[in-house]
KEKE-3310 file (N, C-alpha, C; in steps of 0.2 Angstrom, whole numbers, plus 5000, padded with zeros to 4 digits):
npx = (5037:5044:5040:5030:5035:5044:5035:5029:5040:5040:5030:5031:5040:5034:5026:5030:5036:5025:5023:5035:5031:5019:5023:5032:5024:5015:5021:5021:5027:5040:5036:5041:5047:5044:5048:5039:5036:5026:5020:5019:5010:5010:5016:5015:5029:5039:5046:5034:5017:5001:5005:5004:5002:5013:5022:5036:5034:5039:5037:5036:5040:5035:5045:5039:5044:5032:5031:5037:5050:5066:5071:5083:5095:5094:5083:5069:5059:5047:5039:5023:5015:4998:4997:5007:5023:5036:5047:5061:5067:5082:5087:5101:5109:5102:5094:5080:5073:5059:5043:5053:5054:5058:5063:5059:5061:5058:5058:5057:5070:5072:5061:5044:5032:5016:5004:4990:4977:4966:4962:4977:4985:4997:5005:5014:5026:5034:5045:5046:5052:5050:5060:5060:5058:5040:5028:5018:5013:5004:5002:5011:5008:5003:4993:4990:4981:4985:4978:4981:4983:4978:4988:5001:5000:5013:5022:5013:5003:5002:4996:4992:4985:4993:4998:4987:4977:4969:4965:4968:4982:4985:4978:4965:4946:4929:4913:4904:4916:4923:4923:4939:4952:4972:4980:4995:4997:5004:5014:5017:5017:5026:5029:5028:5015:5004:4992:4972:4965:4952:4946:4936:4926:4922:4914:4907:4898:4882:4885:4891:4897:4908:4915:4929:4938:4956:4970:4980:4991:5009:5017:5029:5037:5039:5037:5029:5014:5008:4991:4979:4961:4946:4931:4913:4907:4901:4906:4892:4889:4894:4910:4918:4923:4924:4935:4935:4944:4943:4956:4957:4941:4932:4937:4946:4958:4971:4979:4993:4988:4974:4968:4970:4967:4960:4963:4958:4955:4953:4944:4940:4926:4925:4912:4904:4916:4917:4921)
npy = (4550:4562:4567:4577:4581:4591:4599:4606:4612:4621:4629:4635:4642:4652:4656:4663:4673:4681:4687:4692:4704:4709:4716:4724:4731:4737:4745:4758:4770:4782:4795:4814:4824:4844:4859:4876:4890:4905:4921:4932:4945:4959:4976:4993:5003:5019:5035:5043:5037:5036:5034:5046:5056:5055:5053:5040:5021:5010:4997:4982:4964:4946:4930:4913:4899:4888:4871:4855:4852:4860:4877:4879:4886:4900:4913:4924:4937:4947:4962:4971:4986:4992:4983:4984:4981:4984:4979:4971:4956:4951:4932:4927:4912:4906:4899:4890:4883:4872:4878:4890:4910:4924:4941:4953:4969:4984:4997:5014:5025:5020:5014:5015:5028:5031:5036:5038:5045:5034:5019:5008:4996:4984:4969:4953:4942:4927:4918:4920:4918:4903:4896:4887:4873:4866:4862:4866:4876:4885:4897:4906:4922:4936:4947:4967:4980:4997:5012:5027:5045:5061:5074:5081:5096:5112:5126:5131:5135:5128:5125:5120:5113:5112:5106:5108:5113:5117:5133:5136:5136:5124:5111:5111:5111:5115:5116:5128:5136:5147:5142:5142:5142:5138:5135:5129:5138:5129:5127:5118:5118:5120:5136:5151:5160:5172:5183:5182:5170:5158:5151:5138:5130:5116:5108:5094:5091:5096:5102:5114:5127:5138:5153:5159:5175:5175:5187:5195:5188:5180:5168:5159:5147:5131:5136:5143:5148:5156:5155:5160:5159:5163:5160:5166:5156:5145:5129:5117:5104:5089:5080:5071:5078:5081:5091:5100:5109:5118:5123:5135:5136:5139:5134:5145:5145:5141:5125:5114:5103:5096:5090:5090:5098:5099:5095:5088:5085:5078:5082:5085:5089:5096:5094:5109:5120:5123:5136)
npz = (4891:4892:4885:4891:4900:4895:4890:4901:4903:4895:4895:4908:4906:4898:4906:4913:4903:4902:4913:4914:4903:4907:4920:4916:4906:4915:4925:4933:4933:4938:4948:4942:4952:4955:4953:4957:4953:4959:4958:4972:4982:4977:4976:4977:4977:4981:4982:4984:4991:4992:4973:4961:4943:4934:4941:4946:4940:4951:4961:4969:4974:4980:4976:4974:4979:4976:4973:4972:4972:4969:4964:4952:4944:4931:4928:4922:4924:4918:4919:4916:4914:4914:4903:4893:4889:4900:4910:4916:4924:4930:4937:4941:4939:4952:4967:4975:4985:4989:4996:4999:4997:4989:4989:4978:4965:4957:4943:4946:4943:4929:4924:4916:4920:4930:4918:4918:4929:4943:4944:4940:4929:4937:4931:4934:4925:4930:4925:4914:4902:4899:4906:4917:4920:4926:4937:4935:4923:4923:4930:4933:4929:4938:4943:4950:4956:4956:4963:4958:4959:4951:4943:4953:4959:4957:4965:4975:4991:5008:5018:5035:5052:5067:5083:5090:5103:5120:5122:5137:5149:5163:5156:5159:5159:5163:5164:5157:5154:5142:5124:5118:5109:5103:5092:5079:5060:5050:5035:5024:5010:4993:4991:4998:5010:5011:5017:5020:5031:5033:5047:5052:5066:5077:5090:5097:5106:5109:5096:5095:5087:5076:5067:5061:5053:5049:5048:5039:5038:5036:5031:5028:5019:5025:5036:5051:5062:5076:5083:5091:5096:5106:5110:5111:5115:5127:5134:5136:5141:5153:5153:5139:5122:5106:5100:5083:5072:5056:5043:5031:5029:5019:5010:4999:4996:4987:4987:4988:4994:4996:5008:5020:5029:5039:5059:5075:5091:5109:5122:5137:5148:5164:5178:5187:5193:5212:5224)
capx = (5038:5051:5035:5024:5042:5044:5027:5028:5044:5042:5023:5033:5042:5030:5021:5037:5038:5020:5024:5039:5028:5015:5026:5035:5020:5008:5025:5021:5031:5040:5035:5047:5045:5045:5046:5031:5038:5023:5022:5013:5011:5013:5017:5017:5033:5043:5045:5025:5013:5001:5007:5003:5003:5021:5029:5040:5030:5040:5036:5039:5034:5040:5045:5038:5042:5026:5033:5041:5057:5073:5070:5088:5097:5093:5077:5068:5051:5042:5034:5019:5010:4993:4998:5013:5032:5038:5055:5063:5071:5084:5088:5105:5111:5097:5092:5076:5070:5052:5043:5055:5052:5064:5061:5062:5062:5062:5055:5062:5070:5073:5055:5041:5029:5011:5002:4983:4974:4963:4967:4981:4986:5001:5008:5022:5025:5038:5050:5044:5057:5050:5067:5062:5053:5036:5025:5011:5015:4998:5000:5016:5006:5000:4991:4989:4979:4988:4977:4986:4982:4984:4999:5004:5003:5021:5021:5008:5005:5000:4992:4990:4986:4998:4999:4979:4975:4964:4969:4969:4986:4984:4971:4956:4940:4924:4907:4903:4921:4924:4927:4944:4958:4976:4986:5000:4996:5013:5016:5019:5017:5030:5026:5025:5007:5002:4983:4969:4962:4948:4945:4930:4927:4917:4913:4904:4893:4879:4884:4894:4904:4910:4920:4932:4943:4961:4970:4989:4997:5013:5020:5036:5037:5044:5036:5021:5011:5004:4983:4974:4954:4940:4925:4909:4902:4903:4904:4885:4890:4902:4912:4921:4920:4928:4937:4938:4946:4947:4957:4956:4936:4927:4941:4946:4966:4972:4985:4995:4986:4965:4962:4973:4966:4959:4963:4955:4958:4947:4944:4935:4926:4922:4907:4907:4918:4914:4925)
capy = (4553:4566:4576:4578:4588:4598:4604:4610:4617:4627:4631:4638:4649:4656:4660:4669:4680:4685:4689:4699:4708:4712:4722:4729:4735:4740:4747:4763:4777:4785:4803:4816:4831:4849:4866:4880:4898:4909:4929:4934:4951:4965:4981:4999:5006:5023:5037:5044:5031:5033:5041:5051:5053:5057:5047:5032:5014:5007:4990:4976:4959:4941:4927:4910:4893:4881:4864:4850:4852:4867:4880:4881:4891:4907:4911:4927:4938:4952:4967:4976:4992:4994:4977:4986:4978:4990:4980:4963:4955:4943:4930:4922:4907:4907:4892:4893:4879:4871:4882:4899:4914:4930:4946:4957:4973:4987:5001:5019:5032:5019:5011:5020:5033:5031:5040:5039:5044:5031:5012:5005:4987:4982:4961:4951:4936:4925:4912:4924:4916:4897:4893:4880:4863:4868:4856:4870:4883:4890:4901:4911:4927:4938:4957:4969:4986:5003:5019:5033:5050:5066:5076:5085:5104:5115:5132:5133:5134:5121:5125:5114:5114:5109:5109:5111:5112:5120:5140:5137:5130:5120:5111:5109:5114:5114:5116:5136:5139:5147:5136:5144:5135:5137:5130:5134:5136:5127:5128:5114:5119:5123:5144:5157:5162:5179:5185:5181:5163:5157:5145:5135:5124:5112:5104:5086:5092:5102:5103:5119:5130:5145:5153:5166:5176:5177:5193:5199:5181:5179:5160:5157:5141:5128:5142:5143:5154:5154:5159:5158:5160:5161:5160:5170:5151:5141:5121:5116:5098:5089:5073:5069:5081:5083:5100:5100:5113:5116:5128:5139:5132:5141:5133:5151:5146:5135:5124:5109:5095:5100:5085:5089:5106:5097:5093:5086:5082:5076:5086:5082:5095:5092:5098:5117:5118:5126:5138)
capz = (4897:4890:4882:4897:4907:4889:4891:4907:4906:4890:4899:4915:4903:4892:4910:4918:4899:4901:4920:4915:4902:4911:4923:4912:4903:4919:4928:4937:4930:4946:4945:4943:4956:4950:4959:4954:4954:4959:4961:4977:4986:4972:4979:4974:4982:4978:4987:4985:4992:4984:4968:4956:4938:4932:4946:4940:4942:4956:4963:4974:4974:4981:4970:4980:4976:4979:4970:4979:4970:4970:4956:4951:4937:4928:4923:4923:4926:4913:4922:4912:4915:4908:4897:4888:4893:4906:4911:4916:4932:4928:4941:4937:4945:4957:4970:4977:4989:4990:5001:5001:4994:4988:4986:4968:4963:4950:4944:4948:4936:4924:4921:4914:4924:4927:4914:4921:4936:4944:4944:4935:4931:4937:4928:4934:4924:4932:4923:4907:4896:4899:4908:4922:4919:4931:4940:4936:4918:4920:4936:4933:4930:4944:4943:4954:4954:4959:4963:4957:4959:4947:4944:4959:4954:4962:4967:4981:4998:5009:5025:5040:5058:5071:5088:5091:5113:5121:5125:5145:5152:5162:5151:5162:5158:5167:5160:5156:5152:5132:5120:5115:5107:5101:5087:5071:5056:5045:5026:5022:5002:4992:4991:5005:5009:5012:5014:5023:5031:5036:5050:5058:5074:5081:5095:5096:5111:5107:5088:5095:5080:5075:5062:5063:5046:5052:5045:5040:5039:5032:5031:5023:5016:5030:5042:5053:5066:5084:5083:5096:5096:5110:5108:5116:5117:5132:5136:5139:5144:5157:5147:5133:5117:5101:5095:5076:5069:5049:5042:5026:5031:5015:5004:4996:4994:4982:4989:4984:4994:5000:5008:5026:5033:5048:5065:5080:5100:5112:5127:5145:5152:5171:5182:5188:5202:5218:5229)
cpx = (5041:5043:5033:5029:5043:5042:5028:5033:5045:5032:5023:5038:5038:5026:5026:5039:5033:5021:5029:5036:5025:5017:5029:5032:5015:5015:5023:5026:5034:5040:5040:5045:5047:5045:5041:5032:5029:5024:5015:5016:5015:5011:5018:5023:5036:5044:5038:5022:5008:5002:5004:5004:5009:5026:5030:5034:5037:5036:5040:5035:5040:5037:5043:5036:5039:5026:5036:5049:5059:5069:5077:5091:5096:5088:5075:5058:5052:5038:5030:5016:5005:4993:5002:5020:5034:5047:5053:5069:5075:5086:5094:5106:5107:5097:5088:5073:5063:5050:5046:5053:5058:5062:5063:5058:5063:5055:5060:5062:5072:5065:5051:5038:5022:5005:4995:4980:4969:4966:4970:4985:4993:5001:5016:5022:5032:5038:5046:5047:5055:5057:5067:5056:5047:5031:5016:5013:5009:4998:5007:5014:5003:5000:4989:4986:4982:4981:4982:4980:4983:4989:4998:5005:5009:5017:5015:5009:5002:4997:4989:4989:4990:4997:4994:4980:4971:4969:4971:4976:4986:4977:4966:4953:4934:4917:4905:4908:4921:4927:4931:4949:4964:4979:4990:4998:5005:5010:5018:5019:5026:5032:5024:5018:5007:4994:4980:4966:4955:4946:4938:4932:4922:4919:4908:4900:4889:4880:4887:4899:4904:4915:4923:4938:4949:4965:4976:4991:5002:5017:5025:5033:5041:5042:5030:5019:5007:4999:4980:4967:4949:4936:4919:4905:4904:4903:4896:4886:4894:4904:4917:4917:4926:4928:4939:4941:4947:4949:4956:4948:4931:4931:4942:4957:4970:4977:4988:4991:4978:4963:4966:4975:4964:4963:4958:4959:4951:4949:4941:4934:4923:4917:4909:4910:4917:4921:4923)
cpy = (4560:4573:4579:4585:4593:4604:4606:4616:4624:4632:4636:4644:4656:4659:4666:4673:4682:4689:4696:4705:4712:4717:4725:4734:4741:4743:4753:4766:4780:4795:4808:4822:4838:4853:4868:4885:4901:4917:4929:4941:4957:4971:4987:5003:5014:5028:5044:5039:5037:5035:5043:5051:5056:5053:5042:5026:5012:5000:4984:4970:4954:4933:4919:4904:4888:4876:4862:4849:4859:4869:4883:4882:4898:4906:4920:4930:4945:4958:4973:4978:4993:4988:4981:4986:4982:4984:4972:4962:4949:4941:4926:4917:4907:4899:4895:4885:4877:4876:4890:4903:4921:4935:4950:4963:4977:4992:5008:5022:5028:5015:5016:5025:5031:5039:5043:5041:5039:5023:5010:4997:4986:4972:4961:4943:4934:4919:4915:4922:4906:4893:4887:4876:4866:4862:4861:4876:4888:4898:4905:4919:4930:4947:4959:4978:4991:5008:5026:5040:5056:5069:5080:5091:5106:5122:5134:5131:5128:5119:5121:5116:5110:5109:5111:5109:5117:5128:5140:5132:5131:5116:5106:5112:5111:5118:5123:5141:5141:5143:5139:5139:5138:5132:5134:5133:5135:5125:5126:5112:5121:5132:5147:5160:5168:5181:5182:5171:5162:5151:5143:5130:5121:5109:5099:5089:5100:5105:5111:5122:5135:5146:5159:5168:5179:5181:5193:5193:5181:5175:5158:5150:5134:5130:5140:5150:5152:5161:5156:5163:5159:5166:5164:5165:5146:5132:5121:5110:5097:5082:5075:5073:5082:5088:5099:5106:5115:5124:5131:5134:5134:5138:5139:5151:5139:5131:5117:5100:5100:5096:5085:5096:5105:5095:5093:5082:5081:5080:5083:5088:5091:5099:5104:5115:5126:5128:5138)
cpz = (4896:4887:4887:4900:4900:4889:4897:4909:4902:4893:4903:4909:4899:4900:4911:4910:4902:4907:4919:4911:4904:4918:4919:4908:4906:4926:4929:4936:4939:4943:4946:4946:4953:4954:4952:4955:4953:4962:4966:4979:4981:4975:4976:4979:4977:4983:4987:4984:4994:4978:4964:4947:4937:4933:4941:4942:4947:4958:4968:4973:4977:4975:4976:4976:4979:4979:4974:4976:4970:4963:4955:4943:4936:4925:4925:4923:4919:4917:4917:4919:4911:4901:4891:4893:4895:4907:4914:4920:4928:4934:4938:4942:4953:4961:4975:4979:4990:4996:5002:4994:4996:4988:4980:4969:4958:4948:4943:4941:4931:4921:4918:4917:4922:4924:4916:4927:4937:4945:4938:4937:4932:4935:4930:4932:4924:4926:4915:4899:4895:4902:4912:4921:4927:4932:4936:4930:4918:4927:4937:4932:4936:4943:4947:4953:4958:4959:4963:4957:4955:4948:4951:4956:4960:4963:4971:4986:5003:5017:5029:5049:5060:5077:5092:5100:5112:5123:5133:5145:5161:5157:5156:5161:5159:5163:5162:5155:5142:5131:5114:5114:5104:5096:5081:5068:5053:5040:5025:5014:4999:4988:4997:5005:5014:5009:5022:5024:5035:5042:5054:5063:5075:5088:5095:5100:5109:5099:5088:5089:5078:5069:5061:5055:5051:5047:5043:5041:5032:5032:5025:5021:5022:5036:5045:5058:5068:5081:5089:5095:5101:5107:5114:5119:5123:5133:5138:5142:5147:5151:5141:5127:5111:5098:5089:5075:5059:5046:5033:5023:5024:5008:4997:4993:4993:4985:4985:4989:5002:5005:5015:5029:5041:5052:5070:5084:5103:5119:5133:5148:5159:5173:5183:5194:5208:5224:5236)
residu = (UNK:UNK:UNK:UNK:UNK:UNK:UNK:UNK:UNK:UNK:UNK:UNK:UNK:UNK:UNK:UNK:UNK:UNK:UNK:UNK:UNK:UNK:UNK:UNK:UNK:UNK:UNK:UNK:UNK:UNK:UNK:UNK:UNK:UNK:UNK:UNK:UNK:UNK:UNK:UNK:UNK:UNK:UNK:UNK:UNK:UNK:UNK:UNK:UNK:UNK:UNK:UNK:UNK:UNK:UNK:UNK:UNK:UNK:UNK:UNK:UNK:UNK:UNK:UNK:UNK:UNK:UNK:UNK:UNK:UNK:UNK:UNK:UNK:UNK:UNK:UNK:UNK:UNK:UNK:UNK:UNK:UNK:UNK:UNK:UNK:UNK:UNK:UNK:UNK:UNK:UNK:UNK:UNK:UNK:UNK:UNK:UNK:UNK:UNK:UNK:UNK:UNK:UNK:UNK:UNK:UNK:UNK:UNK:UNK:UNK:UNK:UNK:UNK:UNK:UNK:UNK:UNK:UNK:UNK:UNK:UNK:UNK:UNK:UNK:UNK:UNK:UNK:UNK:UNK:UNK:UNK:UNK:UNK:UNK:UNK:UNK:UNK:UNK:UNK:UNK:UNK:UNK:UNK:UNK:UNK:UNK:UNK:UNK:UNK:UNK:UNK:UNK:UNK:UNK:UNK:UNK:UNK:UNK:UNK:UNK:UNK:UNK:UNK:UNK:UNK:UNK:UNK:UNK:UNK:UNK:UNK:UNK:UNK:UNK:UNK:UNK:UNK:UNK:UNK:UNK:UNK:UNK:UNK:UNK:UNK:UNK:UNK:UNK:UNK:UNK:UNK:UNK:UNK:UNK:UNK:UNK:UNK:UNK:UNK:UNK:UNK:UNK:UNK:UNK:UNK:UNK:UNK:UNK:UNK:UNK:UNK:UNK:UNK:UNK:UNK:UNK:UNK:UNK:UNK:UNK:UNK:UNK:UNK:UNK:UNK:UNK:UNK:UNK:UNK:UNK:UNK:UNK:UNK:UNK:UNK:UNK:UNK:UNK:UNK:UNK:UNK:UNK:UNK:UNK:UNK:UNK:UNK:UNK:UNK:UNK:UNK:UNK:UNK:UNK:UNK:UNK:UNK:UNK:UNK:UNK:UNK:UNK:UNK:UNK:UNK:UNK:UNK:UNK:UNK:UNK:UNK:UNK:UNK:UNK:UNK)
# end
């Protein structure tokens, strides 16, 4: 009788090892949460937007943690230009909460200058030194393209209109009236202009336009001057019409920036009126 209960008790154990191996073996690892430093929103800042070649590299960007865990400690970011190390953000003692994001900086008169016109690569590789345990190490990189512009030449003038209306105050005009108009020109270059300029007009209505060479200008640097122009040509329509004006119109005077001689307003001409 003594066997029968032996067996079953040394039976009852050898089940309850297997049981406890079998969990111990098919035990579910509890996973360990990790934050995910990425770089979003890289930004060209300085004080020329957009810049030019010479200017410093300037930048902005945010640092932005996507993992389900804190990104705490010291760890840091790499900033390349054109894929040659340009400079490095250290974060000391940092805590950075699932979800937030911070913002970083750098650049200015101690980085490099960009050297090319056209588009340039700007790289920001966060946690650059492998400092924090990541749910994610493949998406720490992030680039971004700049348009830069050539060097900016000095010493010239920089002609702009200002102040465009039409020549009549008040400004109404009625359909058969000239199509005269007022405005300043300002020197917004750095060099005083002296000589001759050229100016044209349009009007939307009827594809009206004209061109007039204005004489004896002398514009300091800072400076401007009241022109006023009418015309021999009249309003043909009533309604809505646009006055362009461009100045130095045959591009005859070299200035420091070609791409801001125009202006335009919108005018309303109404019916003929009757006394």
């Amino acid at each position: 009788m003594k066997a029968p209960i032996i067996i079953v008790i040394i039976s009852a154990l050898m089940i309850s090892v297997i049981i406890l191996i079998c969990a111990l073996f098919f035990k579910e690892e509890k996973k360990i949460e990790l934050p995910d430093l990425e770089v979003k929103n890289i930004r060209c800042v300085g004080r020329y937007i957009p810049p030019r070649v010479g200017d410093s590299v300037s930048y902005s960007f945010e640092v932005v943690n996507t993992g389900k865990a804190s990104a705490d400690g010291t760890f840091r970011s790499a900033i390349y230009y054109e894929n040659e190390f340009l400079s490095q953000n250290d974060y000391i003692s940092y805590h950075i909460s699932p979800g937030e994001s911070i913002g970083s900086s750098g650049g200015g008169g101690g980085g490099g200058t960009y050297t090319e016109s056209g588009e340039n690569t700007i790289c920001v590789v966060m946690d650059s030194k492998n400092e924090i345990n990541e749910s994610n190490e493949n998406n720490n990189k992030k680039c971004a393209t700049v348009e830069v512009f050539p060097k900016k030449e000095t010493g010239l003038p920089d002609l702009q209109i200002k102040n465009l209306r039409y020549y009549k105050s008040p400004n109404v005009i009625y359909i058969g009236d000239a199509t005269g108009y007022k405005f300043d020109i300002f020197n917004g270059g750095d060099a005083d202009f002296s000589g001759n300029v050229g100016v044209g007009y349009t009007y939307t209505t009827k594809r009206i336009e004209d061109f007039k060479e204005i004489t004896g200008l002398n514009i300091p640097m800072g400076g401007s001057e009241s022109v006023e122009i009418i015309s021999e040509r009249t309003f043909p329509e009533t309604g809505d019409t646009e006055l362009s004006v461009i100045i130095d119109f045959w591009n005859t005077i070299r200035e420091l920036d070609e791409t801001n001689n125009r202006e335009a307003i919108i005018l309303n001409v109404l019916p003929k009126k009757y006394n």
